[in-house]
N, C-alpha and C positions, 0 to 999 in steps of 0.2 A: 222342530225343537229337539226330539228326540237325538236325531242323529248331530245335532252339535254339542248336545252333553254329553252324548258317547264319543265324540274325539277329545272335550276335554278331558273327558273319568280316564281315558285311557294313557293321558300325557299325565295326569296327576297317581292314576294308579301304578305308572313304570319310573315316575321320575328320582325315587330312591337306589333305584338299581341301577340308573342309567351311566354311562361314563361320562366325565368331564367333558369331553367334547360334545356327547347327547344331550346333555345337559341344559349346551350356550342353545343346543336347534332347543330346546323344550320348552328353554324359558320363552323364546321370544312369541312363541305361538304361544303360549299361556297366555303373554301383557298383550300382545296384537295379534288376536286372530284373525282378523277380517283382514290386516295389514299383510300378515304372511299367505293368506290363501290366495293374493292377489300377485304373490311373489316367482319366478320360475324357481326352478329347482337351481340353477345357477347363481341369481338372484340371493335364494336363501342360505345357500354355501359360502357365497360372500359376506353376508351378513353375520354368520356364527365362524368364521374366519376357517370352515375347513373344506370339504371336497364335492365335489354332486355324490361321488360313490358312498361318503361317509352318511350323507342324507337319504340316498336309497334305503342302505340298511339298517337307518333309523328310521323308515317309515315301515319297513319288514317288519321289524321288531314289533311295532307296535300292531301289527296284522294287516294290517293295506296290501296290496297288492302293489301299487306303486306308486311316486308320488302325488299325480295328478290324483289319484280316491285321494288321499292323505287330506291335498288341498280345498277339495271339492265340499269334503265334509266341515273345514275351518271357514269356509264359504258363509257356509250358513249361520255361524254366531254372527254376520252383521244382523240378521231378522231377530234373532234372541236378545241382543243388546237391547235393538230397540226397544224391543215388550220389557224389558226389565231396568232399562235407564241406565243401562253401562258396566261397571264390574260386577262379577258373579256374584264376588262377596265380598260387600263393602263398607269400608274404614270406616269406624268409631273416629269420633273426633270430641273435644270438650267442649267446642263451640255448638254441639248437635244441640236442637231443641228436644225435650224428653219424646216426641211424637215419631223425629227424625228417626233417635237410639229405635225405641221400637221396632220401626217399620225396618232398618237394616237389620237389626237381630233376627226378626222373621224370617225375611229377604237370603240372607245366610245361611238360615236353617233349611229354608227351601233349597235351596241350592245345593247344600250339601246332601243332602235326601235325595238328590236326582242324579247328583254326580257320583253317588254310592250306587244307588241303584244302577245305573248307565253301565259302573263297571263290573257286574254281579255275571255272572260265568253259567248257561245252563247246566254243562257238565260236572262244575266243581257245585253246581247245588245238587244234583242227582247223586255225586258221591258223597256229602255231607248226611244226605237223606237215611241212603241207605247206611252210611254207618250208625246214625243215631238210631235207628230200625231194629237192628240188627247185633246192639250193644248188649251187653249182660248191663253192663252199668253205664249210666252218663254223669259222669262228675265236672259241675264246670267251678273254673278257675276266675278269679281278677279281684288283683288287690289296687287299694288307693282307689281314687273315681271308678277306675274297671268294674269295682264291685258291685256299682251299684246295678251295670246290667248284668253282670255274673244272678246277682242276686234276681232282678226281673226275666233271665231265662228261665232259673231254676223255677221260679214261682209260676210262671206258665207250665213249662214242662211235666211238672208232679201232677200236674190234672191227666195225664195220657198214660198209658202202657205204662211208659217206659218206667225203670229202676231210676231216678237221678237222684244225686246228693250235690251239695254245696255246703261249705262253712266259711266266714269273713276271717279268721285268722290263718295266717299264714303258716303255722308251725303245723298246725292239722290237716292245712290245705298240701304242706309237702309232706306229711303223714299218708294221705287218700293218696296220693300221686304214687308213693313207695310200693302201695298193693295192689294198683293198678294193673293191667294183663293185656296182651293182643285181642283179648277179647271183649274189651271196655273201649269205651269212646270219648276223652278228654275235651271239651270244650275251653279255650284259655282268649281271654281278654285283655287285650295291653294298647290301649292307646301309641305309644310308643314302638312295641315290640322290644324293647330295650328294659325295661325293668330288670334287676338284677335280682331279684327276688324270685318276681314272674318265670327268669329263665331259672333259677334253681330247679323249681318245679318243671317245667318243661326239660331241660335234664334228663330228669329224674325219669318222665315219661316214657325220654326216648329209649332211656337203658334200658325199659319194660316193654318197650316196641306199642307204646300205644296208641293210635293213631288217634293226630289229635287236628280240632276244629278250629284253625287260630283267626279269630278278628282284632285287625289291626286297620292303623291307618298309613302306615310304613311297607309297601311291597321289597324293598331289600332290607328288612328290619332280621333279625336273629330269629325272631318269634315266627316270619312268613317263611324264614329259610327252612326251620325244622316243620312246617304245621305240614299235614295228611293234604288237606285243602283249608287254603285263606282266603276270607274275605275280605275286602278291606273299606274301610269307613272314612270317605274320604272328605278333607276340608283344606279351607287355610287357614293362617294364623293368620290371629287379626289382633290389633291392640288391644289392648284395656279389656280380654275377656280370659277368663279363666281356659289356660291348655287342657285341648278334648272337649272343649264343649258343646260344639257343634259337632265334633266326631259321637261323643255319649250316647247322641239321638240318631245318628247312624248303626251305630252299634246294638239301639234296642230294636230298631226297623229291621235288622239285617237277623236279629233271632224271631223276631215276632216273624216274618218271611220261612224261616226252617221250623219254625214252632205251626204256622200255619201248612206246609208242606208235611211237614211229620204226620199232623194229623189227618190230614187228605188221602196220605198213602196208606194210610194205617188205621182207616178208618172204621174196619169192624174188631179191631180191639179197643180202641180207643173212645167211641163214640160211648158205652154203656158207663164207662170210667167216668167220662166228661159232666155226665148225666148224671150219677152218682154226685161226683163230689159238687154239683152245683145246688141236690138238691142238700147237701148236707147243711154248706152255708145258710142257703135259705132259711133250714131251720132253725141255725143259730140267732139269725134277724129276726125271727118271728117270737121267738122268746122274752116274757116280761123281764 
């Protein structure tokens, strides 16, 4: 199972940057994988109307060594279909009984949690690590839906070491970005990577050289082009559901993940802090 959702996370995670032609190969293994891993390479150049060599280096790209790994790993979504009843993540419809809606919302959400995770990089976690480590300050960023896990990092984070700050307005948030330094560590959230706001501030970081920690759901978005290291929070659109909303719950997995990393690596700073502010709470609760 694993290794089917790491061929899909990785056709979903490049498919922003891909060219028009990578494109027609990308789509067709996303709607039929089982159809394409049974295909030759000659076969599936037919099918996306270009070349076997155009296919090589669209399986490079995506880290295979060549096409038969490529196919070998689309293989194995026939055994995942099975256990899951068909598309990864699937279509709302108005005829759904209210049990149906459910169980695909789940279903989605699972999915996308796996297909996020699937495409999560060891290296670009060890350097997201070590710059939150290592930060004078960590300010994170995300307006509109973003905020809300802008706001559930920062809330984790302030239990640890580190310095962080956060604010939901945007005029203060491109304020903290202006005094920002190479020696701070920006975290920025944008579903899209396209906000026009979002990249103000991002900007703004770059001109201070800040390195910054961008989760998106877009690998050739603006926001993946400038980040230090991106994560990205992958789904599909689906009808009738509010845009990001299965990415959202990627987006708080994918800091609770560096929020639990930070404090592993950093654990005799951090553990006495932990301790600290848990029991301060406590005694807030304990209070008539």
């Amino acid at each position: 199972m694993v290794i089917a959702r790491s061929a899909l996370g990785k056709l979903r995670g490049k498919y922003d940057s891909l060219s028009t032609t990578e494109k027609k190969i990308a789509q067709l293994a996303l709607n039929s994988p089982s159809t394409v891993s049974e295909m030759t390479i000659r076969e599936l150049a037919s099918a996306a109307g270009t070349s076997t060599a155009s296919i090589s280096r669209f399986v490079k790209r995506l880290g295979y060594t060549n096409y038969r790994e490529f196919s070998m790993e689309l293989g194995h979504v026939v055994v995942t279909d099975a256990q899951t009843g068909g598309k990864l993540f699937k279509e709302l419809a108005e005829g759904d009984s209210l049990e149906t809606i459910a169980n695909k919302v789940f279903h989605s959400s699972m999915a996308s949690l796996t297909a996020t995770n699937d495409a999560l990089n060891e290296n670009d976690m060890a350097r997201a690590v070590i710059r939150l480590i290592n930060a004078k300050t960590v300010t994170f960023f995300g307006l509109g839906g973003s905020s809300i896990a802008a706001l559930d990092g920062y809330h984790k984070f302030v239990r640890t070491s580190l310095n962080v700050t956060y604010h939901p307005d945007y005029d203060i948030q491109l304020m903290q970005a202006s005094k920002m330094t190479d020696k701070d560590c920006a975290v920025v959230i944008s579903h899209s990577g396209k906000n026009q706001e979002t990249m103000h501030i991002v900007r703004e970081l770059t001109a201070n050289n800040v390195p910054i920690i961008g989760i998106t759901s877009y690998s050739g978005s603006p926001l993946s082009r400038a980040a230090t290291v991106t994560f990205l929070s992958l789904t599909d659109e689906i009808k009738y559901r509010s845009e990001g909303m299965y990415s959202l719950m990627s987006q708080l997995a994918i800091l609770d993940s560096l929020f639990m990393m930070t404090v592993l690596r950093s654990s005799s700073r951090t553990q006495p802090i932990l301790m600290h502010v848990r029991d301060v709470i406590e005694r807030t609760r304990e209070e008539p």
